[in-house]
DRENPAKOL-560673 format. One record per atom (N, C-alpha, C, CB): x, y, z; residue in three letters. Coordinates in steps of 0.05 Angstrom, whole numbers, plus 5000, padded with zeros to 4 digits. Glycine has a CB too. Example, Ala and Ser with C-alpha at 12.3 -4.5 7.8 and 13.67 -1.06 7.14 Angstrom:
2
526448865156Ala/524649105156Ala/526449345156Ala/522649115181Ala/525749555142Ser/527349795143Ser/525850015157Ser/528249885114Ser/
// end
This chain:
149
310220320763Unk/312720290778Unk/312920000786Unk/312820480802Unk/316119810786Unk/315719620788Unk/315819600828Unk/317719470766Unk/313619460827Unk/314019370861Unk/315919150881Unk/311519280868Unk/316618930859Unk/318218730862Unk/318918510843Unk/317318630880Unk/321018410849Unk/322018240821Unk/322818040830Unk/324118340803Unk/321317790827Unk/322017530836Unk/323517320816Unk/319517410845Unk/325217150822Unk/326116970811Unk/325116650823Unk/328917030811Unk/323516470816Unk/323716210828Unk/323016010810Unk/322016180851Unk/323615810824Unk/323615580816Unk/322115340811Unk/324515550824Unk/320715130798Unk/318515000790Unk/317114880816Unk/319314810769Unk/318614840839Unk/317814830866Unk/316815020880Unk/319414760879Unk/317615280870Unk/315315500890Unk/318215590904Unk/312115320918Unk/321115520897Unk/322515670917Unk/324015940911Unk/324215500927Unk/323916110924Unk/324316270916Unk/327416350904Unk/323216370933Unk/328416370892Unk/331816430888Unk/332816720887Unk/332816310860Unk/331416910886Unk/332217080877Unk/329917330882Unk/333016990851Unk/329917450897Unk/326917620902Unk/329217940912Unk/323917420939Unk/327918130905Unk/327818510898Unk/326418630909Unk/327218630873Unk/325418760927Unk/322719010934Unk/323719240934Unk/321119000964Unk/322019380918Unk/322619720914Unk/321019840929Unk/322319860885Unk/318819730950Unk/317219850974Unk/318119810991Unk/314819810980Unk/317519861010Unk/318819681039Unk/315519541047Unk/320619981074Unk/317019241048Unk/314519071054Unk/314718851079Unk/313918901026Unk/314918871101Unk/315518701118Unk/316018451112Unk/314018711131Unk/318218261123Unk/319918021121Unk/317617911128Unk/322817971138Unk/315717811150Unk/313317701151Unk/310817691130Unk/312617811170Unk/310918021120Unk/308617921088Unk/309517811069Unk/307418141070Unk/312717901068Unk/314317821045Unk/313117511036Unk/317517821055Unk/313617291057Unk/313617041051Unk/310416971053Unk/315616881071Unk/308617141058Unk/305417091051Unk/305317151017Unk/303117341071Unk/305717391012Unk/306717530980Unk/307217330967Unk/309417730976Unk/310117300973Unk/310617080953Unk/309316840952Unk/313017010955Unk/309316690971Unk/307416390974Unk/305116470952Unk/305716321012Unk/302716670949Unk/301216690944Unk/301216750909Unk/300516830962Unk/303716940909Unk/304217090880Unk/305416840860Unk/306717380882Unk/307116580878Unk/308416400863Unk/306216190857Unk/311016290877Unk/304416120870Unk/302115950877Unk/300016070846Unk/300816040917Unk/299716340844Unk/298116440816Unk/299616320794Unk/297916800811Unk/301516460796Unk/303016420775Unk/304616080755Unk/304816600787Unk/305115940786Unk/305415690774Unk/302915450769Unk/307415580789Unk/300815630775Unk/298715430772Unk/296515530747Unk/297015390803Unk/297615670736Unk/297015720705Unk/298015630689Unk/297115930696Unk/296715590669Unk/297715440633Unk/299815510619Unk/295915480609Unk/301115450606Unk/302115520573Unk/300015700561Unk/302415220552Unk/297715580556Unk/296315750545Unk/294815960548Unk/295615670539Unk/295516060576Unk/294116270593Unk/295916450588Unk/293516220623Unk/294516750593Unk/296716990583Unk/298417060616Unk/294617350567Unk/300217120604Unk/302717170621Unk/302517450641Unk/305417220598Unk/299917520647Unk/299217740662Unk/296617690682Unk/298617950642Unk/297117760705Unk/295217640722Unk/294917990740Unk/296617320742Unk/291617980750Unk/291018200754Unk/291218100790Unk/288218310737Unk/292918190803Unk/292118140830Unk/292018400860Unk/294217910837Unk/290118390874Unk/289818630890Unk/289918800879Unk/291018680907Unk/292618990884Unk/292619230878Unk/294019290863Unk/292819360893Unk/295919080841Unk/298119050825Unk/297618900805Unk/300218970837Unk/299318880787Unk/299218660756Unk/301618520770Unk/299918820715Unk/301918270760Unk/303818120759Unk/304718030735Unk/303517950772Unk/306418090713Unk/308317960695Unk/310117840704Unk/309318090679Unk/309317500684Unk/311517310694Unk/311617200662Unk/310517050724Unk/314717020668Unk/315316920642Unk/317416690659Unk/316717160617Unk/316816390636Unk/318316250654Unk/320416110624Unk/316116000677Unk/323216040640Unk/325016000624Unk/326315750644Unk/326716270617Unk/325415500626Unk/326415280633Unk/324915240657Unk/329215280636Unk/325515150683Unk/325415130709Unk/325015340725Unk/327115030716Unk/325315550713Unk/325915760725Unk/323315990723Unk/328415850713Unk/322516110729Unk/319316270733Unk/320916650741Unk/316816070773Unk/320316770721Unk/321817090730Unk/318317240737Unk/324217320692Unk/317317370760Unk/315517510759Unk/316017740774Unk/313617380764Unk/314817940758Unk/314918250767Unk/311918290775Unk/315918490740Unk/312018480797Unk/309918670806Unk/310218950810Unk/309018600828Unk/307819000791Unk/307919240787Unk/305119440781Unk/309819250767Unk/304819640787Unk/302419790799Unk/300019840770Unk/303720140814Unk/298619900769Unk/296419870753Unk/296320020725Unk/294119940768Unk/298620220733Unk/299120360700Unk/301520340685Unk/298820670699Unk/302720170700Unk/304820090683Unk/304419840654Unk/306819970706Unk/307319930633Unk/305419710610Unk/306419600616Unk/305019680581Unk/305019330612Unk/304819000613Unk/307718940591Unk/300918840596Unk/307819030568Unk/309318910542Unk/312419000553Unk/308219080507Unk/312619260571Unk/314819330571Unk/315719220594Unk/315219570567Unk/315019050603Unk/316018900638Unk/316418710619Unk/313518820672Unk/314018590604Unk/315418240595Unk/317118290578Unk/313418000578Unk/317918480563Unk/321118540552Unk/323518500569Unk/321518830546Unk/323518720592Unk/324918760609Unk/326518500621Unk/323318890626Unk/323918290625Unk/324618070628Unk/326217870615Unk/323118020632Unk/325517950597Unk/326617810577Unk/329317920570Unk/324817820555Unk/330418190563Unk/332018240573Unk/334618200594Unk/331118320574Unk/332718170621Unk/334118150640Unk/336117780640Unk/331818220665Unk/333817620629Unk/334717350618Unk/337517360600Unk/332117240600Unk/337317540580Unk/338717530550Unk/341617640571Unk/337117810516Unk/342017800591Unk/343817860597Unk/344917660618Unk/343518090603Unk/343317540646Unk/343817300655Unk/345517050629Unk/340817210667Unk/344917010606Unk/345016810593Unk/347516930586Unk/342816730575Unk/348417190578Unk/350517310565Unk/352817270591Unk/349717660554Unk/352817300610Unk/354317320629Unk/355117020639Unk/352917500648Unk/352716790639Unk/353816560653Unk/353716370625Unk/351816450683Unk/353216500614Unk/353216300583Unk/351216050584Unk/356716140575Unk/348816050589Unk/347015820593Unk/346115870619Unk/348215540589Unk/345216070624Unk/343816120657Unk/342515920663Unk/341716350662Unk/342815850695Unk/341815600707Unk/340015700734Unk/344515380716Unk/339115570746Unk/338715550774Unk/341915640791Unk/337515200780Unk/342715480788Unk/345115490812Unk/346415740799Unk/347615180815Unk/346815840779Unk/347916060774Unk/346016310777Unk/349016020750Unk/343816300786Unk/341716520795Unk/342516580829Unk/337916390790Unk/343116380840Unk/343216400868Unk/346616400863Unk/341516130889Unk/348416420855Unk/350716500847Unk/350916900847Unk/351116330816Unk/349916820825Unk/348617190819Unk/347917300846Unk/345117220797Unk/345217130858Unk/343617410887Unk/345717390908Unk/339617300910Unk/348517140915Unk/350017220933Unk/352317390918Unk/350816990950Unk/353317370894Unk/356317530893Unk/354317810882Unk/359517360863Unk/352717890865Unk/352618170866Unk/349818260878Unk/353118270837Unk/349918190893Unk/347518290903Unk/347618630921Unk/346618050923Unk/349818620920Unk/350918970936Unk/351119100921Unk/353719030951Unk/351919010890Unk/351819070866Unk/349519230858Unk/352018850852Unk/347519050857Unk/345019140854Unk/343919380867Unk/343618970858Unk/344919300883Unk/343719470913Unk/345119760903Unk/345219310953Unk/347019750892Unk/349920010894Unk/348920160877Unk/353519940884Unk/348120080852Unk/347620110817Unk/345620180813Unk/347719890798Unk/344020320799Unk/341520140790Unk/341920030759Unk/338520350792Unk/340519910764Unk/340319680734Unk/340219800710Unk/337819490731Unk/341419570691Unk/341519660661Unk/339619800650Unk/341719460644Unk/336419740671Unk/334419790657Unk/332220030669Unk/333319520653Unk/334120190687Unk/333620460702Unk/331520300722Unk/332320770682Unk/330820200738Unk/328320170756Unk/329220190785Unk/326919880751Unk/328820470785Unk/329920600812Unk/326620720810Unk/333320880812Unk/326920890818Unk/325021170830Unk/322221160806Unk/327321570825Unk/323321100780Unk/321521190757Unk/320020890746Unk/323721360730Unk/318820950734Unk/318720720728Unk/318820590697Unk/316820660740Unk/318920370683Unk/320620260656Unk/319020510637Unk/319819850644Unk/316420460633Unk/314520650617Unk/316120970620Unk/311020640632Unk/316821020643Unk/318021340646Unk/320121340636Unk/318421480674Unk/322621140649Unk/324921190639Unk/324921060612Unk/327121100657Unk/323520900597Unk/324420800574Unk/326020480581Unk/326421030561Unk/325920310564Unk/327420030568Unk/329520110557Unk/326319750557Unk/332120100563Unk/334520130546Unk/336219900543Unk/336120320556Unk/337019820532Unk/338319510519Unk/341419590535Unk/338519470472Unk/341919380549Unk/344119300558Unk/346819280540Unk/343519070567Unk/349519430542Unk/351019330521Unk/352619060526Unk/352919530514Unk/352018830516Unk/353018580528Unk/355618580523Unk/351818330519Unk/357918730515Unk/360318740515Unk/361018860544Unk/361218890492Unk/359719000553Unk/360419140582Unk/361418970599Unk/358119270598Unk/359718740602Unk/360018570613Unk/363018400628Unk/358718490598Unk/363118470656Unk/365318380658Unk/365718090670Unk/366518560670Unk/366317790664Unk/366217620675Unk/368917640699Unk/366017430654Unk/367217390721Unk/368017460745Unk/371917340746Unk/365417300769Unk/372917370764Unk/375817150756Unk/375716900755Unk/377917150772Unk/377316790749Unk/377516550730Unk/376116270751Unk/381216510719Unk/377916390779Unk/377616140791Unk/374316140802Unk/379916110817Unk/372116340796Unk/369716340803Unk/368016070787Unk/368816630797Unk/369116140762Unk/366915850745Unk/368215630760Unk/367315770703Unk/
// end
């Protein structure tokens, strides 16, 4: 099951962060400090899965940008770094060249969204391995009005 889904940045800041536990606003920013700190201080040539406490962390970074999931010990590894990847291919479909400033664009206009929905890629209750990854139809997609870009 995924536990949290971070978005940040080559500085360690965070842009974009998800919890599907309830984790106190005080650990939150220990968590992350700690989870962004693994993750950006590894290689290119190091594998994209890090074993920590009581969770895996899959991360994948695109441009400037660093996507990492946490998630519990029997979940697969291949189907989160999809997911991710995924979740990118649709960011990119929607802002046409996803950026930084259009990630923190994204967590303020739909973020109730998120909250309302669950995602293209079922990660509510179950988790990706249970429900299956299902591919997004990128025609769905509705861009926002005009005067938003």
């Amino acid at each position: 099951m995924i536990k949290f889904f971070l978005m940040v940045n080559k500085q360690g800041q965070t842009r974009l962060s998800k919890y599907y536990e309830h984790v106190d606003i005080s650990k939150r920013t220990l968590l992350e400090t700690e989870v962004i700190k693994s993750c950006l201080s590894r290689s290119n040539e190091q594998c994209s899965f890090i074993e920590y406490k009581d969770f895996k962390l899959i991360y994948r970074q695109y441009a400037a940008l660093f996507i990492v999931v946490g998630v519990n010990d029997t979940e697969n590894e291949m189907a989160i770094y999809e997911f991710i990847h995924n979740f990118v291919e649709v960011l990119d479909e929607y802002f046409s060249r996803v950026s930084e400033l259009d990630v923190s664009f994204f967590n303020t206009v739909f973020h109730g969204t998120w909250q309302a929905h669950s995602s293209p890629y079922q990660i509510g209750s179950c988790s990706v391995t249970q429900a299956g990854v299902q591919r997004c139809d990128h025609g769905s997609l509705h861009p926002g009005s005009p005067g938003l870009k």
